[in-house]
C-alpha positions as CSV (number, residue, x, y, z in Angstrom):
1,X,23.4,-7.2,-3.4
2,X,25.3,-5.9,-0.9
3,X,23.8,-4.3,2.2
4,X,20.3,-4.9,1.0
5,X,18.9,-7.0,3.7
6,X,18.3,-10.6,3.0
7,X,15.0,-10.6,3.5
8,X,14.5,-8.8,0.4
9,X,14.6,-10.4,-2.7
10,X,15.4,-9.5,-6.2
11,X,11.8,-9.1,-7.1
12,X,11.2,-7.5,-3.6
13,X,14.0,-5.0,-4.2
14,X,12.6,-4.2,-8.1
15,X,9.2,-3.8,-6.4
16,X,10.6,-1.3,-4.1
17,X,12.6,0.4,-6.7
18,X,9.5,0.6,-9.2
19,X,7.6,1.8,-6.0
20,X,10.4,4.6,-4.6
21,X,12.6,5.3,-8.1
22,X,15.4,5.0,-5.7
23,X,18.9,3.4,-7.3
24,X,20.2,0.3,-6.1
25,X,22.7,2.1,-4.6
26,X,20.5,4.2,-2.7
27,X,18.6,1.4,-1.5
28,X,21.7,-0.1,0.3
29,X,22.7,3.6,1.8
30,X,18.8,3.7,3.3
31,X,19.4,-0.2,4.5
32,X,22.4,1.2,6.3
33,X,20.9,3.9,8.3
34,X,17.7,1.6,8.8
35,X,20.0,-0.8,10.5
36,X,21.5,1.8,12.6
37,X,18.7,3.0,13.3
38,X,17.1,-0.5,14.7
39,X,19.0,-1.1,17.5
40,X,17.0,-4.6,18.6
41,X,17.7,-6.0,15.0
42,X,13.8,-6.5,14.8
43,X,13.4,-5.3,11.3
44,X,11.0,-2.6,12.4
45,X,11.7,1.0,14.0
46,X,9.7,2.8,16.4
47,X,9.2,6.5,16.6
48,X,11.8,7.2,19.1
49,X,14.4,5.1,16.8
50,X,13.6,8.1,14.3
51,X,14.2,10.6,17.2
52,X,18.5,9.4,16.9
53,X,18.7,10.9,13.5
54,X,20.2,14.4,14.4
55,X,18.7,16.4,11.9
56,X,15.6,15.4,13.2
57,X,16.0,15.8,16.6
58,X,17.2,19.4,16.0
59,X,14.5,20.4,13.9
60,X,11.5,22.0,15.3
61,X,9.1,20.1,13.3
62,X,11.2,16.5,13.9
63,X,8.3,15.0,15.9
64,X,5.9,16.0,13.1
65,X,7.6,14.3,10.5
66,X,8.5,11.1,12.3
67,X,4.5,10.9,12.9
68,X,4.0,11.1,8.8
69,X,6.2,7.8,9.2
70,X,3.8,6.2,11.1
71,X,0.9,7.0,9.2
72,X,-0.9,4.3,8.1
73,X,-0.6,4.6,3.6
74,X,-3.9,3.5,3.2
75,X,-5.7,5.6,5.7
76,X,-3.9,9.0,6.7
77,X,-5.8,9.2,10.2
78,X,-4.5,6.1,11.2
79,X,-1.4,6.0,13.3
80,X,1.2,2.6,12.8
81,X,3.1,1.8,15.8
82,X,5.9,0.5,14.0
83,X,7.5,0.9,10.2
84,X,9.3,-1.7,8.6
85,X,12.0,-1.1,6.2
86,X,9.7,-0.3,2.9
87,X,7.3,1.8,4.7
88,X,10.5,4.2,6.2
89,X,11.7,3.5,2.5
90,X,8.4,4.5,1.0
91,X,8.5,7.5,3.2
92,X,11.6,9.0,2.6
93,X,10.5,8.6,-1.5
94,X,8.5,11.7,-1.2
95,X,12.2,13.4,-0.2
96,X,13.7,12.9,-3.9
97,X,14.4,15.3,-6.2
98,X,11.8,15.4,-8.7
99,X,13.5,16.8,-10.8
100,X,13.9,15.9,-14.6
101,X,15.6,12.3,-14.4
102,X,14.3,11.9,-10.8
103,X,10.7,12.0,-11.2
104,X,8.5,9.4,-9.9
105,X,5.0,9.2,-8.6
106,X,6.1,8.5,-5.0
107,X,8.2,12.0,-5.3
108,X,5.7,14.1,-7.2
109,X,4.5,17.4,-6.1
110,X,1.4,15.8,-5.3
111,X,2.8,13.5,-2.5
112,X,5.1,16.0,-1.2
113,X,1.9,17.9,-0.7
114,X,0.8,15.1,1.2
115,X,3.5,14.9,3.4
116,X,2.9,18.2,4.5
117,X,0.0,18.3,4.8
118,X,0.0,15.0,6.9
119,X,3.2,17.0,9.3
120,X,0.7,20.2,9.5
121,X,-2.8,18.2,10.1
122,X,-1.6,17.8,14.0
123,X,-4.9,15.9,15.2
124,X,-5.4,14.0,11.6
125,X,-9.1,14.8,11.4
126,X,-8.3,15.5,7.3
127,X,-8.0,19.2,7.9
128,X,-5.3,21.7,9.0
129,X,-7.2,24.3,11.7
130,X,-6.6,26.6,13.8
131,X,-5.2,24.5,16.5
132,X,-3.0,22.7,14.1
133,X,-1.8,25.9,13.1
134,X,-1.1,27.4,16.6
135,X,0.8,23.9,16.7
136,X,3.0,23.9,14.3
137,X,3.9,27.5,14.6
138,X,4.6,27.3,18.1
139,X,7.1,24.4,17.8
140,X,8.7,26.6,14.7
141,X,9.2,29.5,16.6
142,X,8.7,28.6,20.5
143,X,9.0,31.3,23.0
144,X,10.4,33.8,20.4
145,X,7.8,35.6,19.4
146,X,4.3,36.5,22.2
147,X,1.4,34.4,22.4
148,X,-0.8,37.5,20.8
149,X,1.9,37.8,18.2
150,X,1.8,34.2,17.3
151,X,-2.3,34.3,17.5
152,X,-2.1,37.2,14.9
153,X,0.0,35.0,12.5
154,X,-2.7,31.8,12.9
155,X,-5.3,34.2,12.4
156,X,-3.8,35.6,9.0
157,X,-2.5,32.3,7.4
158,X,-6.1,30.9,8.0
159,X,-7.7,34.0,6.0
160,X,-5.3,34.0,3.4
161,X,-5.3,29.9,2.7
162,X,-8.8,29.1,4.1
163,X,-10.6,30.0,0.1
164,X,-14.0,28.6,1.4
165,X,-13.6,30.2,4.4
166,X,-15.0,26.7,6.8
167,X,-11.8,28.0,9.1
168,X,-9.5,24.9,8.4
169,X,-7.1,24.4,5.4
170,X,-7.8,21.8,2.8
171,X,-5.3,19.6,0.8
172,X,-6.6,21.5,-1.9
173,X,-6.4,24.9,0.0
174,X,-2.8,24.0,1.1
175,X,-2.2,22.9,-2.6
176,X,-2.5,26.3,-4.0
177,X,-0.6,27.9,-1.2
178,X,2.5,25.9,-1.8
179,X,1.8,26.1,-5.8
180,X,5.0,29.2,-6.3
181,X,7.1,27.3,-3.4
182,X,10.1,24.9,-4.8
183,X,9.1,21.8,-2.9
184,X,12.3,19.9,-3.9
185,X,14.6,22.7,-2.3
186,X,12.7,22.8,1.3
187,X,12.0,19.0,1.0
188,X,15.7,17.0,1.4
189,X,17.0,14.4,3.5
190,X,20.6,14.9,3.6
191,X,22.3,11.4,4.1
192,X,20.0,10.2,1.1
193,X,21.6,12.6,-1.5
194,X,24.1,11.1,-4.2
């Protein structure tokens, strides 16, 4: 097989193709930056591993989604310390196109919803509010915009998503925010494309 690591077998690497719908090929290419990436040859990363890919360490929201890699996949609350090579692999699934001959329930709409939802839910209490929000936006934009300018926007996304009006954002809520937004065009990982 390649690059694929020798600790995974032929029935470990169908698993993790059944579980991701990524190609063998793709699996090697993921291997690859994984190994560059782990730079003690442990076999796990850490967050700040994550933090030497360049597109996330340029982009505003980089810290945000390097924590939705270390969220534990049973229990979204739950912060992991460390992420093997199927959980980074099993992470970056929900980047695929889901398009039609890509689709796969670890790239669906649904778990890309997730995702975000996991990057915007700051504290992980279950819920995106206000101070999430505030969070978020303020990495996005920084010292661009004023504080009362940057209020105003928290204040308006939060009445326009917030339906049951509890002042925090629901995966549901968030669901029918995103529901006219093309999810596979704002949601790529360059170096994973074929």
């Amino acid at each position: 097989m390649g690059n694929v690591p020798s600790f995974i077998t032929p029935e470990e690497y169908r698993q993790l193709h059944e579980e991701t719908g990524f190609t063998e090929n793709q699996i090697r290419r993921l291997y690859s930056r994984f190994a560059h990436l782990d730079k003690r040859s442990k076999g796990y990363l850490f967050r700040q591993d994550l933090m030497l890919i360049p597109e996330l360490a340029v982009n505003p929201l980089g810290t945000r989604i390097i924590e939705a890699f270390f969220t534990d996949e049973k229990d979204s609350t739950v912060s992991v310390e460390k992420v093997n090579f199927r959980q980074f692999v099993r992470t970056l699934a929900r980047f695929r196109s889901s398009k039609k001959g890509h689709e796969h329930v670890m790239n669906s709409r649904e778990k890309k919803i997730e995702f975000v939802f996991q990057v915007y839910d700051t504290d992980r209490d279950g819920a995106i509010s206000k101070n999430d929000l505030h969070h978020i936006l303020h990495a996005m934009v920084g010292l661009h915009i004023p504080p009362e300018q940057l209020n105003c926007i928290v204040k308006r996304t939060l009445k326009e998503a917030d339906k049951d009006e509890d002042n925090m954002i629901s995966l549901a809520e968030l669901t029918e925010v995103l529901s006219a937004i093309d999810l596979d065009e704002k949601m790529t990982v360059r170096f994973m494309q074929t």
